[in-house]
matplotlib code that plots the C-alpha trace (Angstrom):
import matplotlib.pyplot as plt

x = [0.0, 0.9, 0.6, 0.6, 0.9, 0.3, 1.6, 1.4, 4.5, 6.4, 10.1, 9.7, 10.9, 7.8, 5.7, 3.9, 2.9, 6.1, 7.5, 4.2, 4.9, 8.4, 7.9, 4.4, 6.1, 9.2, 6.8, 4.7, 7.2, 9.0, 6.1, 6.9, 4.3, 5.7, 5.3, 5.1, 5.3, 3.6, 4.5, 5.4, 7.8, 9.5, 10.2, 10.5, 14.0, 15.9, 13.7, 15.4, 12.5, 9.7, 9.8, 9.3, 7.3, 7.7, 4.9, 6.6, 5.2, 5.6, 4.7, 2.8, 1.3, 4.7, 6.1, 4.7, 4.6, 7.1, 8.8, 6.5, 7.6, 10.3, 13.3, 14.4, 11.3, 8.7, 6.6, 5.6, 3.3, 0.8, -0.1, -3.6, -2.8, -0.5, -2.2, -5.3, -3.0, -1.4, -5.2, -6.3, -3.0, -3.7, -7.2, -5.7, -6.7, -4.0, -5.1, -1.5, -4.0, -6.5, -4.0, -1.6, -4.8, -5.2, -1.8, -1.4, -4.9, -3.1, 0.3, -1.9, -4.1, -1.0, 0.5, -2.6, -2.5, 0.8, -0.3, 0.7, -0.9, -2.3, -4.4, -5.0, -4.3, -3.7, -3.8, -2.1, -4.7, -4.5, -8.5, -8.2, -11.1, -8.4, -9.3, -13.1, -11.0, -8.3, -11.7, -13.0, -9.8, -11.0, -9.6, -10.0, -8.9, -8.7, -7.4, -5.5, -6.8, -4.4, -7.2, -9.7, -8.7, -11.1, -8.8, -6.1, -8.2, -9.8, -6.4, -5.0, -8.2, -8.1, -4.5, -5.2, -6.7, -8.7, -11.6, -9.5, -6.7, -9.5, -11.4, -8.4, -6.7, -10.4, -10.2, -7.0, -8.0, -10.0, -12.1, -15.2, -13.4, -11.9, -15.3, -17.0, -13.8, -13.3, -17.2, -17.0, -14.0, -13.9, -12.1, -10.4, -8.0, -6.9, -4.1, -6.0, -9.2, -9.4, -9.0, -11.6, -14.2, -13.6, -13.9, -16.9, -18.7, -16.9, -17.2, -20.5, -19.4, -20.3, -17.8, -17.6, -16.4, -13.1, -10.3, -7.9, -4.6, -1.9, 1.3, 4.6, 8.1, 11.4, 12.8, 15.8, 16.7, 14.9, 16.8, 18.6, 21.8, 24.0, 26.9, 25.4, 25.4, 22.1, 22.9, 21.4, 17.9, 17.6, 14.1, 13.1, 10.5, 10.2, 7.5, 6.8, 6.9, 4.7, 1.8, -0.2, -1.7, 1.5, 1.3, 4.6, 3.4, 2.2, 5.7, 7.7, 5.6, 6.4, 9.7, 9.7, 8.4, 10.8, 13.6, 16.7, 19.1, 20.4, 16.8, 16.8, 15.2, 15.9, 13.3, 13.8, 11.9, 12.3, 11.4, 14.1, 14.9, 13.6, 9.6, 10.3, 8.3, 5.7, 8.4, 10.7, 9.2, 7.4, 10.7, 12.2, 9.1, 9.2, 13.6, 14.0, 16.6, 19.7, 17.6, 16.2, 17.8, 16.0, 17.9, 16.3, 16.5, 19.1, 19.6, 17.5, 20.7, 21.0, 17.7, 18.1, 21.3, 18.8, 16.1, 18.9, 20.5, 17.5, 16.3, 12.6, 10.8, 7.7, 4.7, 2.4, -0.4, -3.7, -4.8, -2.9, -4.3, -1.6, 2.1, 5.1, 7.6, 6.2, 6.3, 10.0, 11.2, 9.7, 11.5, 14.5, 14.5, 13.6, 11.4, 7.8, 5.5, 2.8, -0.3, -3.8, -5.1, -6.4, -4.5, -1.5, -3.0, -3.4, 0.0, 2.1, -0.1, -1.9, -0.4, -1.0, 0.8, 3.9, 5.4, 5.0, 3.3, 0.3, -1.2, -4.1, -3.5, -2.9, -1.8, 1.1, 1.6, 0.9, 3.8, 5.8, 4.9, 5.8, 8.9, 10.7, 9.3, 10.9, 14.2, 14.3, 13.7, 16.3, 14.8, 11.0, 12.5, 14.3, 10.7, 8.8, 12.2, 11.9, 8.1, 7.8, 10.5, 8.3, 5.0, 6.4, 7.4, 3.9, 1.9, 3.6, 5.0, 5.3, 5.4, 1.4, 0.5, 1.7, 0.0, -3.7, -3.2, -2.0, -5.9, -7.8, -5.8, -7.6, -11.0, -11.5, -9.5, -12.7, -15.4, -14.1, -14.1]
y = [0.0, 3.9, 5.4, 8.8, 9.6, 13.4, 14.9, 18.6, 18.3, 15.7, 15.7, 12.8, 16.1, 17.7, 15.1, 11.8, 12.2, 12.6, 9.4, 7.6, 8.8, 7.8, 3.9, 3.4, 4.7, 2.0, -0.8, -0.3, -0.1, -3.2, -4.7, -4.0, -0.5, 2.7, 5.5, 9.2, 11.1, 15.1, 16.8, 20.3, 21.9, 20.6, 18.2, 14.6, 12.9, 10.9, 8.3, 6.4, 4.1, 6.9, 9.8, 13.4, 16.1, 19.4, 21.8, 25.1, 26.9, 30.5, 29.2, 32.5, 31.6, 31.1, 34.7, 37.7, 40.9, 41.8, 38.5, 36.8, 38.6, 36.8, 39.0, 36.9, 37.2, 39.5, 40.2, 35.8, 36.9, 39.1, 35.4, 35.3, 32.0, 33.4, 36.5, 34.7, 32.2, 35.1, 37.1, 33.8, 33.6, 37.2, 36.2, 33.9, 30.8, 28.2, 27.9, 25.6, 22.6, 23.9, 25.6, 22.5, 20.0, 23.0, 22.8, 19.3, 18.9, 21.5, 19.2, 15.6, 17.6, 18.5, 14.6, 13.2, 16.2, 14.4, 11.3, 9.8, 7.1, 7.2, 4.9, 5.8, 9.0, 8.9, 11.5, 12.5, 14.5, 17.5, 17.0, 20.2, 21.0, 20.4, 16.4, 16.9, 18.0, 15.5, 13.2, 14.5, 13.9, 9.7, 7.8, 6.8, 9.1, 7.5, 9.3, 8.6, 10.7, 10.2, 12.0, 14.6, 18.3, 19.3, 17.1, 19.6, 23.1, 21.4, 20.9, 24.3, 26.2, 24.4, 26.1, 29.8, 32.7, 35.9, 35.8, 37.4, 34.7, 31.9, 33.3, 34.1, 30.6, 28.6, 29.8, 28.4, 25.0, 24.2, 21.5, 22.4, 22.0, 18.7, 17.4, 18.1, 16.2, 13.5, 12.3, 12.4, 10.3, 6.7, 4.9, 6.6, 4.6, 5.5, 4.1, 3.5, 2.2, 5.3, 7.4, 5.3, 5.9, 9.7, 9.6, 8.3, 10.4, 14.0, 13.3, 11.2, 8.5, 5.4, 2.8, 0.5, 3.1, 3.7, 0.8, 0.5, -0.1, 0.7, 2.6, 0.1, 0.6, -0.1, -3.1, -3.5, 0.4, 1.2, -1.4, -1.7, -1.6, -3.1, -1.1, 2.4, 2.7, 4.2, 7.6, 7.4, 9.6, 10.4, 10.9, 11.2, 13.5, 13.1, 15.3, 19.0, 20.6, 23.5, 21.1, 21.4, 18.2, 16.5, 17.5, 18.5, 20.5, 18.1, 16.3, 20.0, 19.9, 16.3, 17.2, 20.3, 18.0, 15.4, 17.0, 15.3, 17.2, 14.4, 13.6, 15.1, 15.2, 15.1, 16.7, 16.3, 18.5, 19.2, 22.3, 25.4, 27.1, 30.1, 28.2, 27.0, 29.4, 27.5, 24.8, 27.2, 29.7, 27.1, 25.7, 29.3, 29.8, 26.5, 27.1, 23.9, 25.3, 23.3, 20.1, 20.2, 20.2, 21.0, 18.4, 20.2, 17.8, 15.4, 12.9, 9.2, 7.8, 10.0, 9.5, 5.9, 6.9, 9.0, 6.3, 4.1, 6.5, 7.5, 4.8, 6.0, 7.7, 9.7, 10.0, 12.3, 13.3, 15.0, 13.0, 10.6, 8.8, 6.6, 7.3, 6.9, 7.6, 5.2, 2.8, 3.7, 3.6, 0.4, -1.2, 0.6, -0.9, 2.1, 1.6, 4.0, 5.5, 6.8, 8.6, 6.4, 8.9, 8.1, 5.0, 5.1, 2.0, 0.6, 0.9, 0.7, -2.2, -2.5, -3.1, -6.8, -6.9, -5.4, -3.3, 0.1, 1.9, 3.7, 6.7, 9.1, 12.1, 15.6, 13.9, 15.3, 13.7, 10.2, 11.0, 12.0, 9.0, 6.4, 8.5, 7.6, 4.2, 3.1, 4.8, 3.3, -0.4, -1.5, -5.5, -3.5, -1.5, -4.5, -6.6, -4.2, -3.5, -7.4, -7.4, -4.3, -5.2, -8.4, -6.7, -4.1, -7.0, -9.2, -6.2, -3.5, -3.4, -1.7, -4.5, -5.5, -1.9, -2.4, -5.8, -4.2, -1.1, -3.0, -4.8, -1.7, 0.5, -2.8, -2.8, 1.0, 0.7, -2.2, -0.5, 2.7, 0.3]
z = [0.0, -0.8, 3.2, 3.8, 7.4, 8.9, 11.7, 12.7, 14.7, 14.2, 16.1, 18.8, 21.2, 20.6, 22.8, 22.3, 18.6, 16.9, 18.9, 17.6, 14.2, 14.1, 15.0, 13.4, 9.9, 10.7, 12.0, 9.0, 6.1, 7.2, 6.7, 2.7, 2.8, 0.6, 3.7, 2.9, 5.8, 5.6, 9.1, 10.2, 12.6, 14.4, 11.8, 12.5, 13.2, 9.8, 8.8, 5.9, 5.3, 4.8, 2.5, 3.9, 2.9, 5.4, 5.7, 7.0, 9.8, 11.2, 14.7, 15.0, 18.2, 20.3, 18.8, 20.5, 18.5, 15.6, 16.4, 14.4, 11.0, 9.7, 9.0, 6.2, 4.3, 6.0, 2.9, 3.3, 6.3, 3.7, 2.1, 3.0, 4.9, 6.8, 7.4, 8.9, 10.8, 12.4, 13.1, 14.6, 17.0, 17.9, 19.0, 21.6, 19.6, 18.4, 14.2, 14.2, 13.4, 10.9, 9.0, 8.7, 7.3, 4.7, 3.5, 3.5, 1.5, -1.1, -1.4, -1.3, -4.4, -5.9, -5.9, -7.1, -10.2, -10.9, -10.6, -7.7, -5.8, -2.4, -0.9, 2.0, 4.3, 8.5, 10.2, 13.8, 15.9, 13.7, 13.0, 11.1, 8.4, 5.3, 6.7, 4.8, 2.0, 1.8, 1.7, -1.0, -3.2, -3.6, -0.7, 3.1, 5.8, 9.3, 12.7, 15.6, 18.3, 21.6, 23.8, 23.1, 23.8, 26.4, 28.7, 28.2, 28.4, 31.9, 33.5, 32.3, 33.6, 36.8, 37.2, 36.3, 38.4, 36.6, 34.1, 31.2, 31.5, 32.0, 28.9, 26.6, 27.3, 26.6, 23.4, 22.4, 21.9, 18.6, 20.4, 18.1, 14.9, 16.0, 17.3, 13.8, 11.5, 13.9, 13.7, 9.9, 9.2, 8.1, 11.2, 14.6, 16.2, 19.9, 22.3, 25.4, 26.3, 28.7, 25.9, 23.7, 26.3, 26.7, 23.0, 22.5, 25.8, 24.3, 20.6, 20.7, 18.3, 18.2, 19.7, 17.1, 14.9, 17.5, 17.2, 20.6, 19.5, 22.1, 21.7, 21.7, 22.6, 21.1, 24.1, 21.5, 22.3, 25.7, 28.0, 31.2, 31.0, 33.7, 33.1, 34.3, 38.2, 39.3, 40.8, 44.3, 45.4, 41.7, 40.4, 36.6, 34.6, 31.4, 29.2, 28.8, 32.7, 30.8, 30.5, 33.6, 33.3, 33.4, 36.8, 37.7, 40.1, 42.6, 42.3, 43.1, 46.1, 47.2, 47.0, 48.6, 51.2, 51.4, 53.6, 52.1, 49.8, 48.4, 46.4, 43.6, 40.3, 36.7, 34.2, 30.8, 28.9, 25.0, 25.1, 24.9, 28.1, 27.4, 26.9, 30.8, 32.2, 34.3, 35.3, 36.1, 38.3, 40.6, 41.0, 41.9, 44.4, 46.4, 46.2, 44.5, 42.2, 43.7, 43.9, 40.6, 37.1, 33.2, 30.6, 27.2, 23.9, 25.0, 21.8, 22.2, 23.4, 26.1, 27.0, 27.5, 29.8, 31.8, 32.1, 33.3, 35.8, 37.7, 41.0, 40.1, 37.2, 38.4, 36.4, 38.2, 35.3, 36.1, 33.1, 30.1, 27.0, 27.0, 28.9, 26.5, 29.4, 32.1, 29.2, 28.3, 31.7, 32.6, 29.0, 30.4, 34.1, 36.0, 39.2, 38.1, 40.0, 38.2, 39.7, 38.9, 36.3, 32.8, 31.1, 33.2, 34.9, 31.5, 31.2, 34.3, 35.6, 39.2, 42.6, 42.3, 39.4, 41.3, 38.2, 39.2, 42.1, 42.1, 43.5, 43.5, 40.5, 42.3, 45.8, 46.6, 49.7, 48.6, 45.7, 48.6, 50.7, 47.4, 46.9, 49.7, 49.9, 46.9, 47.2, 50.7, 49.4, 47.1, 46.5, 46.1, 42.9, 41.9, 42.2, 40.2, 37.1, 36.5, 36.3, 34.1, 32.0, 31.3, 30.9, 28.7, 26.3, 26.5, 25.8, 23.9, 20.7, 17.3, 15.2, 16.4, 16.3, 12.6, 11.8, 13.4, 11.5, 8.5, 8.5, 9.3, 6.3, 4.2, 5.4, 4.6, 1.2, 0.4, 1.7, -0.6, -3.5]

ax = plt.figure().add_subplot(projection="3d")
ax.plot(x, y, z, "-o")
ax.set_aspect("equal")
plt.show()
């Protein structure tokens, strides 16, 4: 089959999407698919086996005021794209993901006008309008949706104080316009059942139109490896700290409330130091600063190293569809605690199951109270590294997540015939 994948970001640093883009486009060329990958900034990492098609992106709604007229070519702005991209930003809303399904419905228009082949078109939670269009154009177009939006602007409401911040930051999120495409494309796929559920109650669709297929990982790169001494009281976050319901603010205040200077925590965070602004000014308020370090973009490799030098990974979310880094760390043979919200059960396991530990989302104290239990029990974290390493290779991999897309890319190609 001719694949085309979309993703609005695509760089694995960019968060959950680009990571899923990156191994689903691997898992399904090797089983003998032609992959075409449309994505914009940040672009996605080398991918030999797919070919890549870059959408360029002013990234109007991260540039405040004449930063977001680029001084190598100003006059690009006054393209009426552009100019309503950057009207929309102004606004408060975020148009990233309407205005990327436009422009990758102009370059999949374009192909077929030179008579290329697609057969059929996925798309990575961008659930912009162009989707309809891309429709129209003769072939299926299915969705992954990780988890609705409204989980997002809930969390990030929950955090904010005045009615002008409230208002203008309810606005951002196009949860109308991604309601509207996702009920009128041909199949969804999700992660999680969590996020299947929420799905179908937000969205109203039907559940036999949602396929669970869960996110894999890479056990041949995410590993332990014996050779790296675990550095002792060190704790691990790794996502965006600017993401409120990543809930990295219940895990500052557990550690503000563990006494002990010599706990200390790791965040790795791809985002550039100058975006830290949440993270980093709770950290300045509590006076965390000499107990708690950014690490921003560090290479997959490194990341691995990270996973491997840490005696627990914390995964505190208010909410998650799925949980790439609980997944990773457990591959890796990193001790997780993860708090009890959305899928992270799903993935890290229950207490019976002794992989991980689990507490309630937005308890700081029982974060705290797990904390030190682990880093105080040396054959506990050894317990639940064996038994997540072994449930992290029964349940999660790539190559499945391949095979069940493989069959569902086939069902809609028939019906369409």
């Amino acid at each position: 089959m001719n694949i085309c994948l979309l993703s609005y970001r695509g760089n694995p640093y960019c968060g959950g999407q680009g990571v899923y883009l990156y191994y689903l486009s691997k898992a399904l060329s090797e089983r003998g698919h032609q992959i075409t990958v449309i994505a914009g900034p940040p672009y996605p990492l080398e991918m030999p086996w797919t070919r890549l098609i870059k959408i360029p992106n002013h990234n109007f709604i991260n540039k405040p005021g004449r930063s977001a007229i680029p001084a190598e070519n100003p006059l690009s702005v006054l393209s009426a794209g552009n100019l309503t991209e950057l009207f929309l930003s102004r606004l408060g809303s975020n148009p990233e993901m309407l205005f990327f399904s436009l422009r990758a419905f102009q370059v999949l228009r374009k192909m077929i006008a030179d008579g290329e082949r697609i057969d059929i078109v996925h798309d990575n939670q961008s659930l912009g309008y162009g989707l309809l269009l891309i429709k129209r154009l003769g072939f299926p177009v299915i969705a992954t949706i990780h988890h609705p939006l409204q989980v997002d602007r809930r969390e990030d409401l929950k955090q904010m104080s005045g009615f002008f911040q409230r208002f203008r930051r309810s606005l951002y999120y196009p949860l109308w316009m991604q309601k509207f495409v996702a009920r009128r494309l041909d199949k969804l796929v999700t992660v999680s059942a969590t996020s299947k559920n929420l799905i179908c109650r937000t969205y109203g669709i039907p559940a036999e139109k949602i396929e669970v297929i869960p996110n894999g990982v890479d056990l041949n790169f995410f590993k332990p490896d014996p050779a790296i001494k675990k550095i002792p009281g060190r704790l691990l976050f790794v996502g965006s700290s600017e993401d409120r319901k990543k809930g990295v603010l219940y895990l500052l205040r557990a550690l503000k409330q563990i006494n002990d200077p010599n706990v200390h925590l790791a965040i790795v965070d791809g985002r550039l130091r100058a975006e830290r602004v949440y993270a980093k000014n709770l950290v300045k308020k509590m006076g965390l600063s000499s107990r708690v370090s950014f690490l921003e973009k560090i290479s997959g490799e490194d990341l691995v190293l990270e996973y491997n030098k840490a005696e627990v990974m914390v995964v505190p979310s208010l909410f998650e569809g799925f949980g790439l880094p609980a997944l990773e760390a457990m591959a890796s043979g990193t001790a997780v605690i993860a708090s009890d919200a959305g899928a992270l059960p799903e993935v890290v396991g229950s207490s019976e199951d002794a992989t991980g530990i689990l507490v309630p989302s937005g308890n700081e104290s029982a974060l705290k109270d797990a904390i030190l239990k682990l880093l105080g029990d040396e054959k506990l974290r050894a317990t639940l590294v064996k038994n997540a390493r072994m449930r992290a290779e029964k349940f999660f991999s790539w190559e499945q997540a391949g095979e069940k897309l493989e069959k569902i890319y086939q069902e809609q190609m028939k019906r369409r015939d």
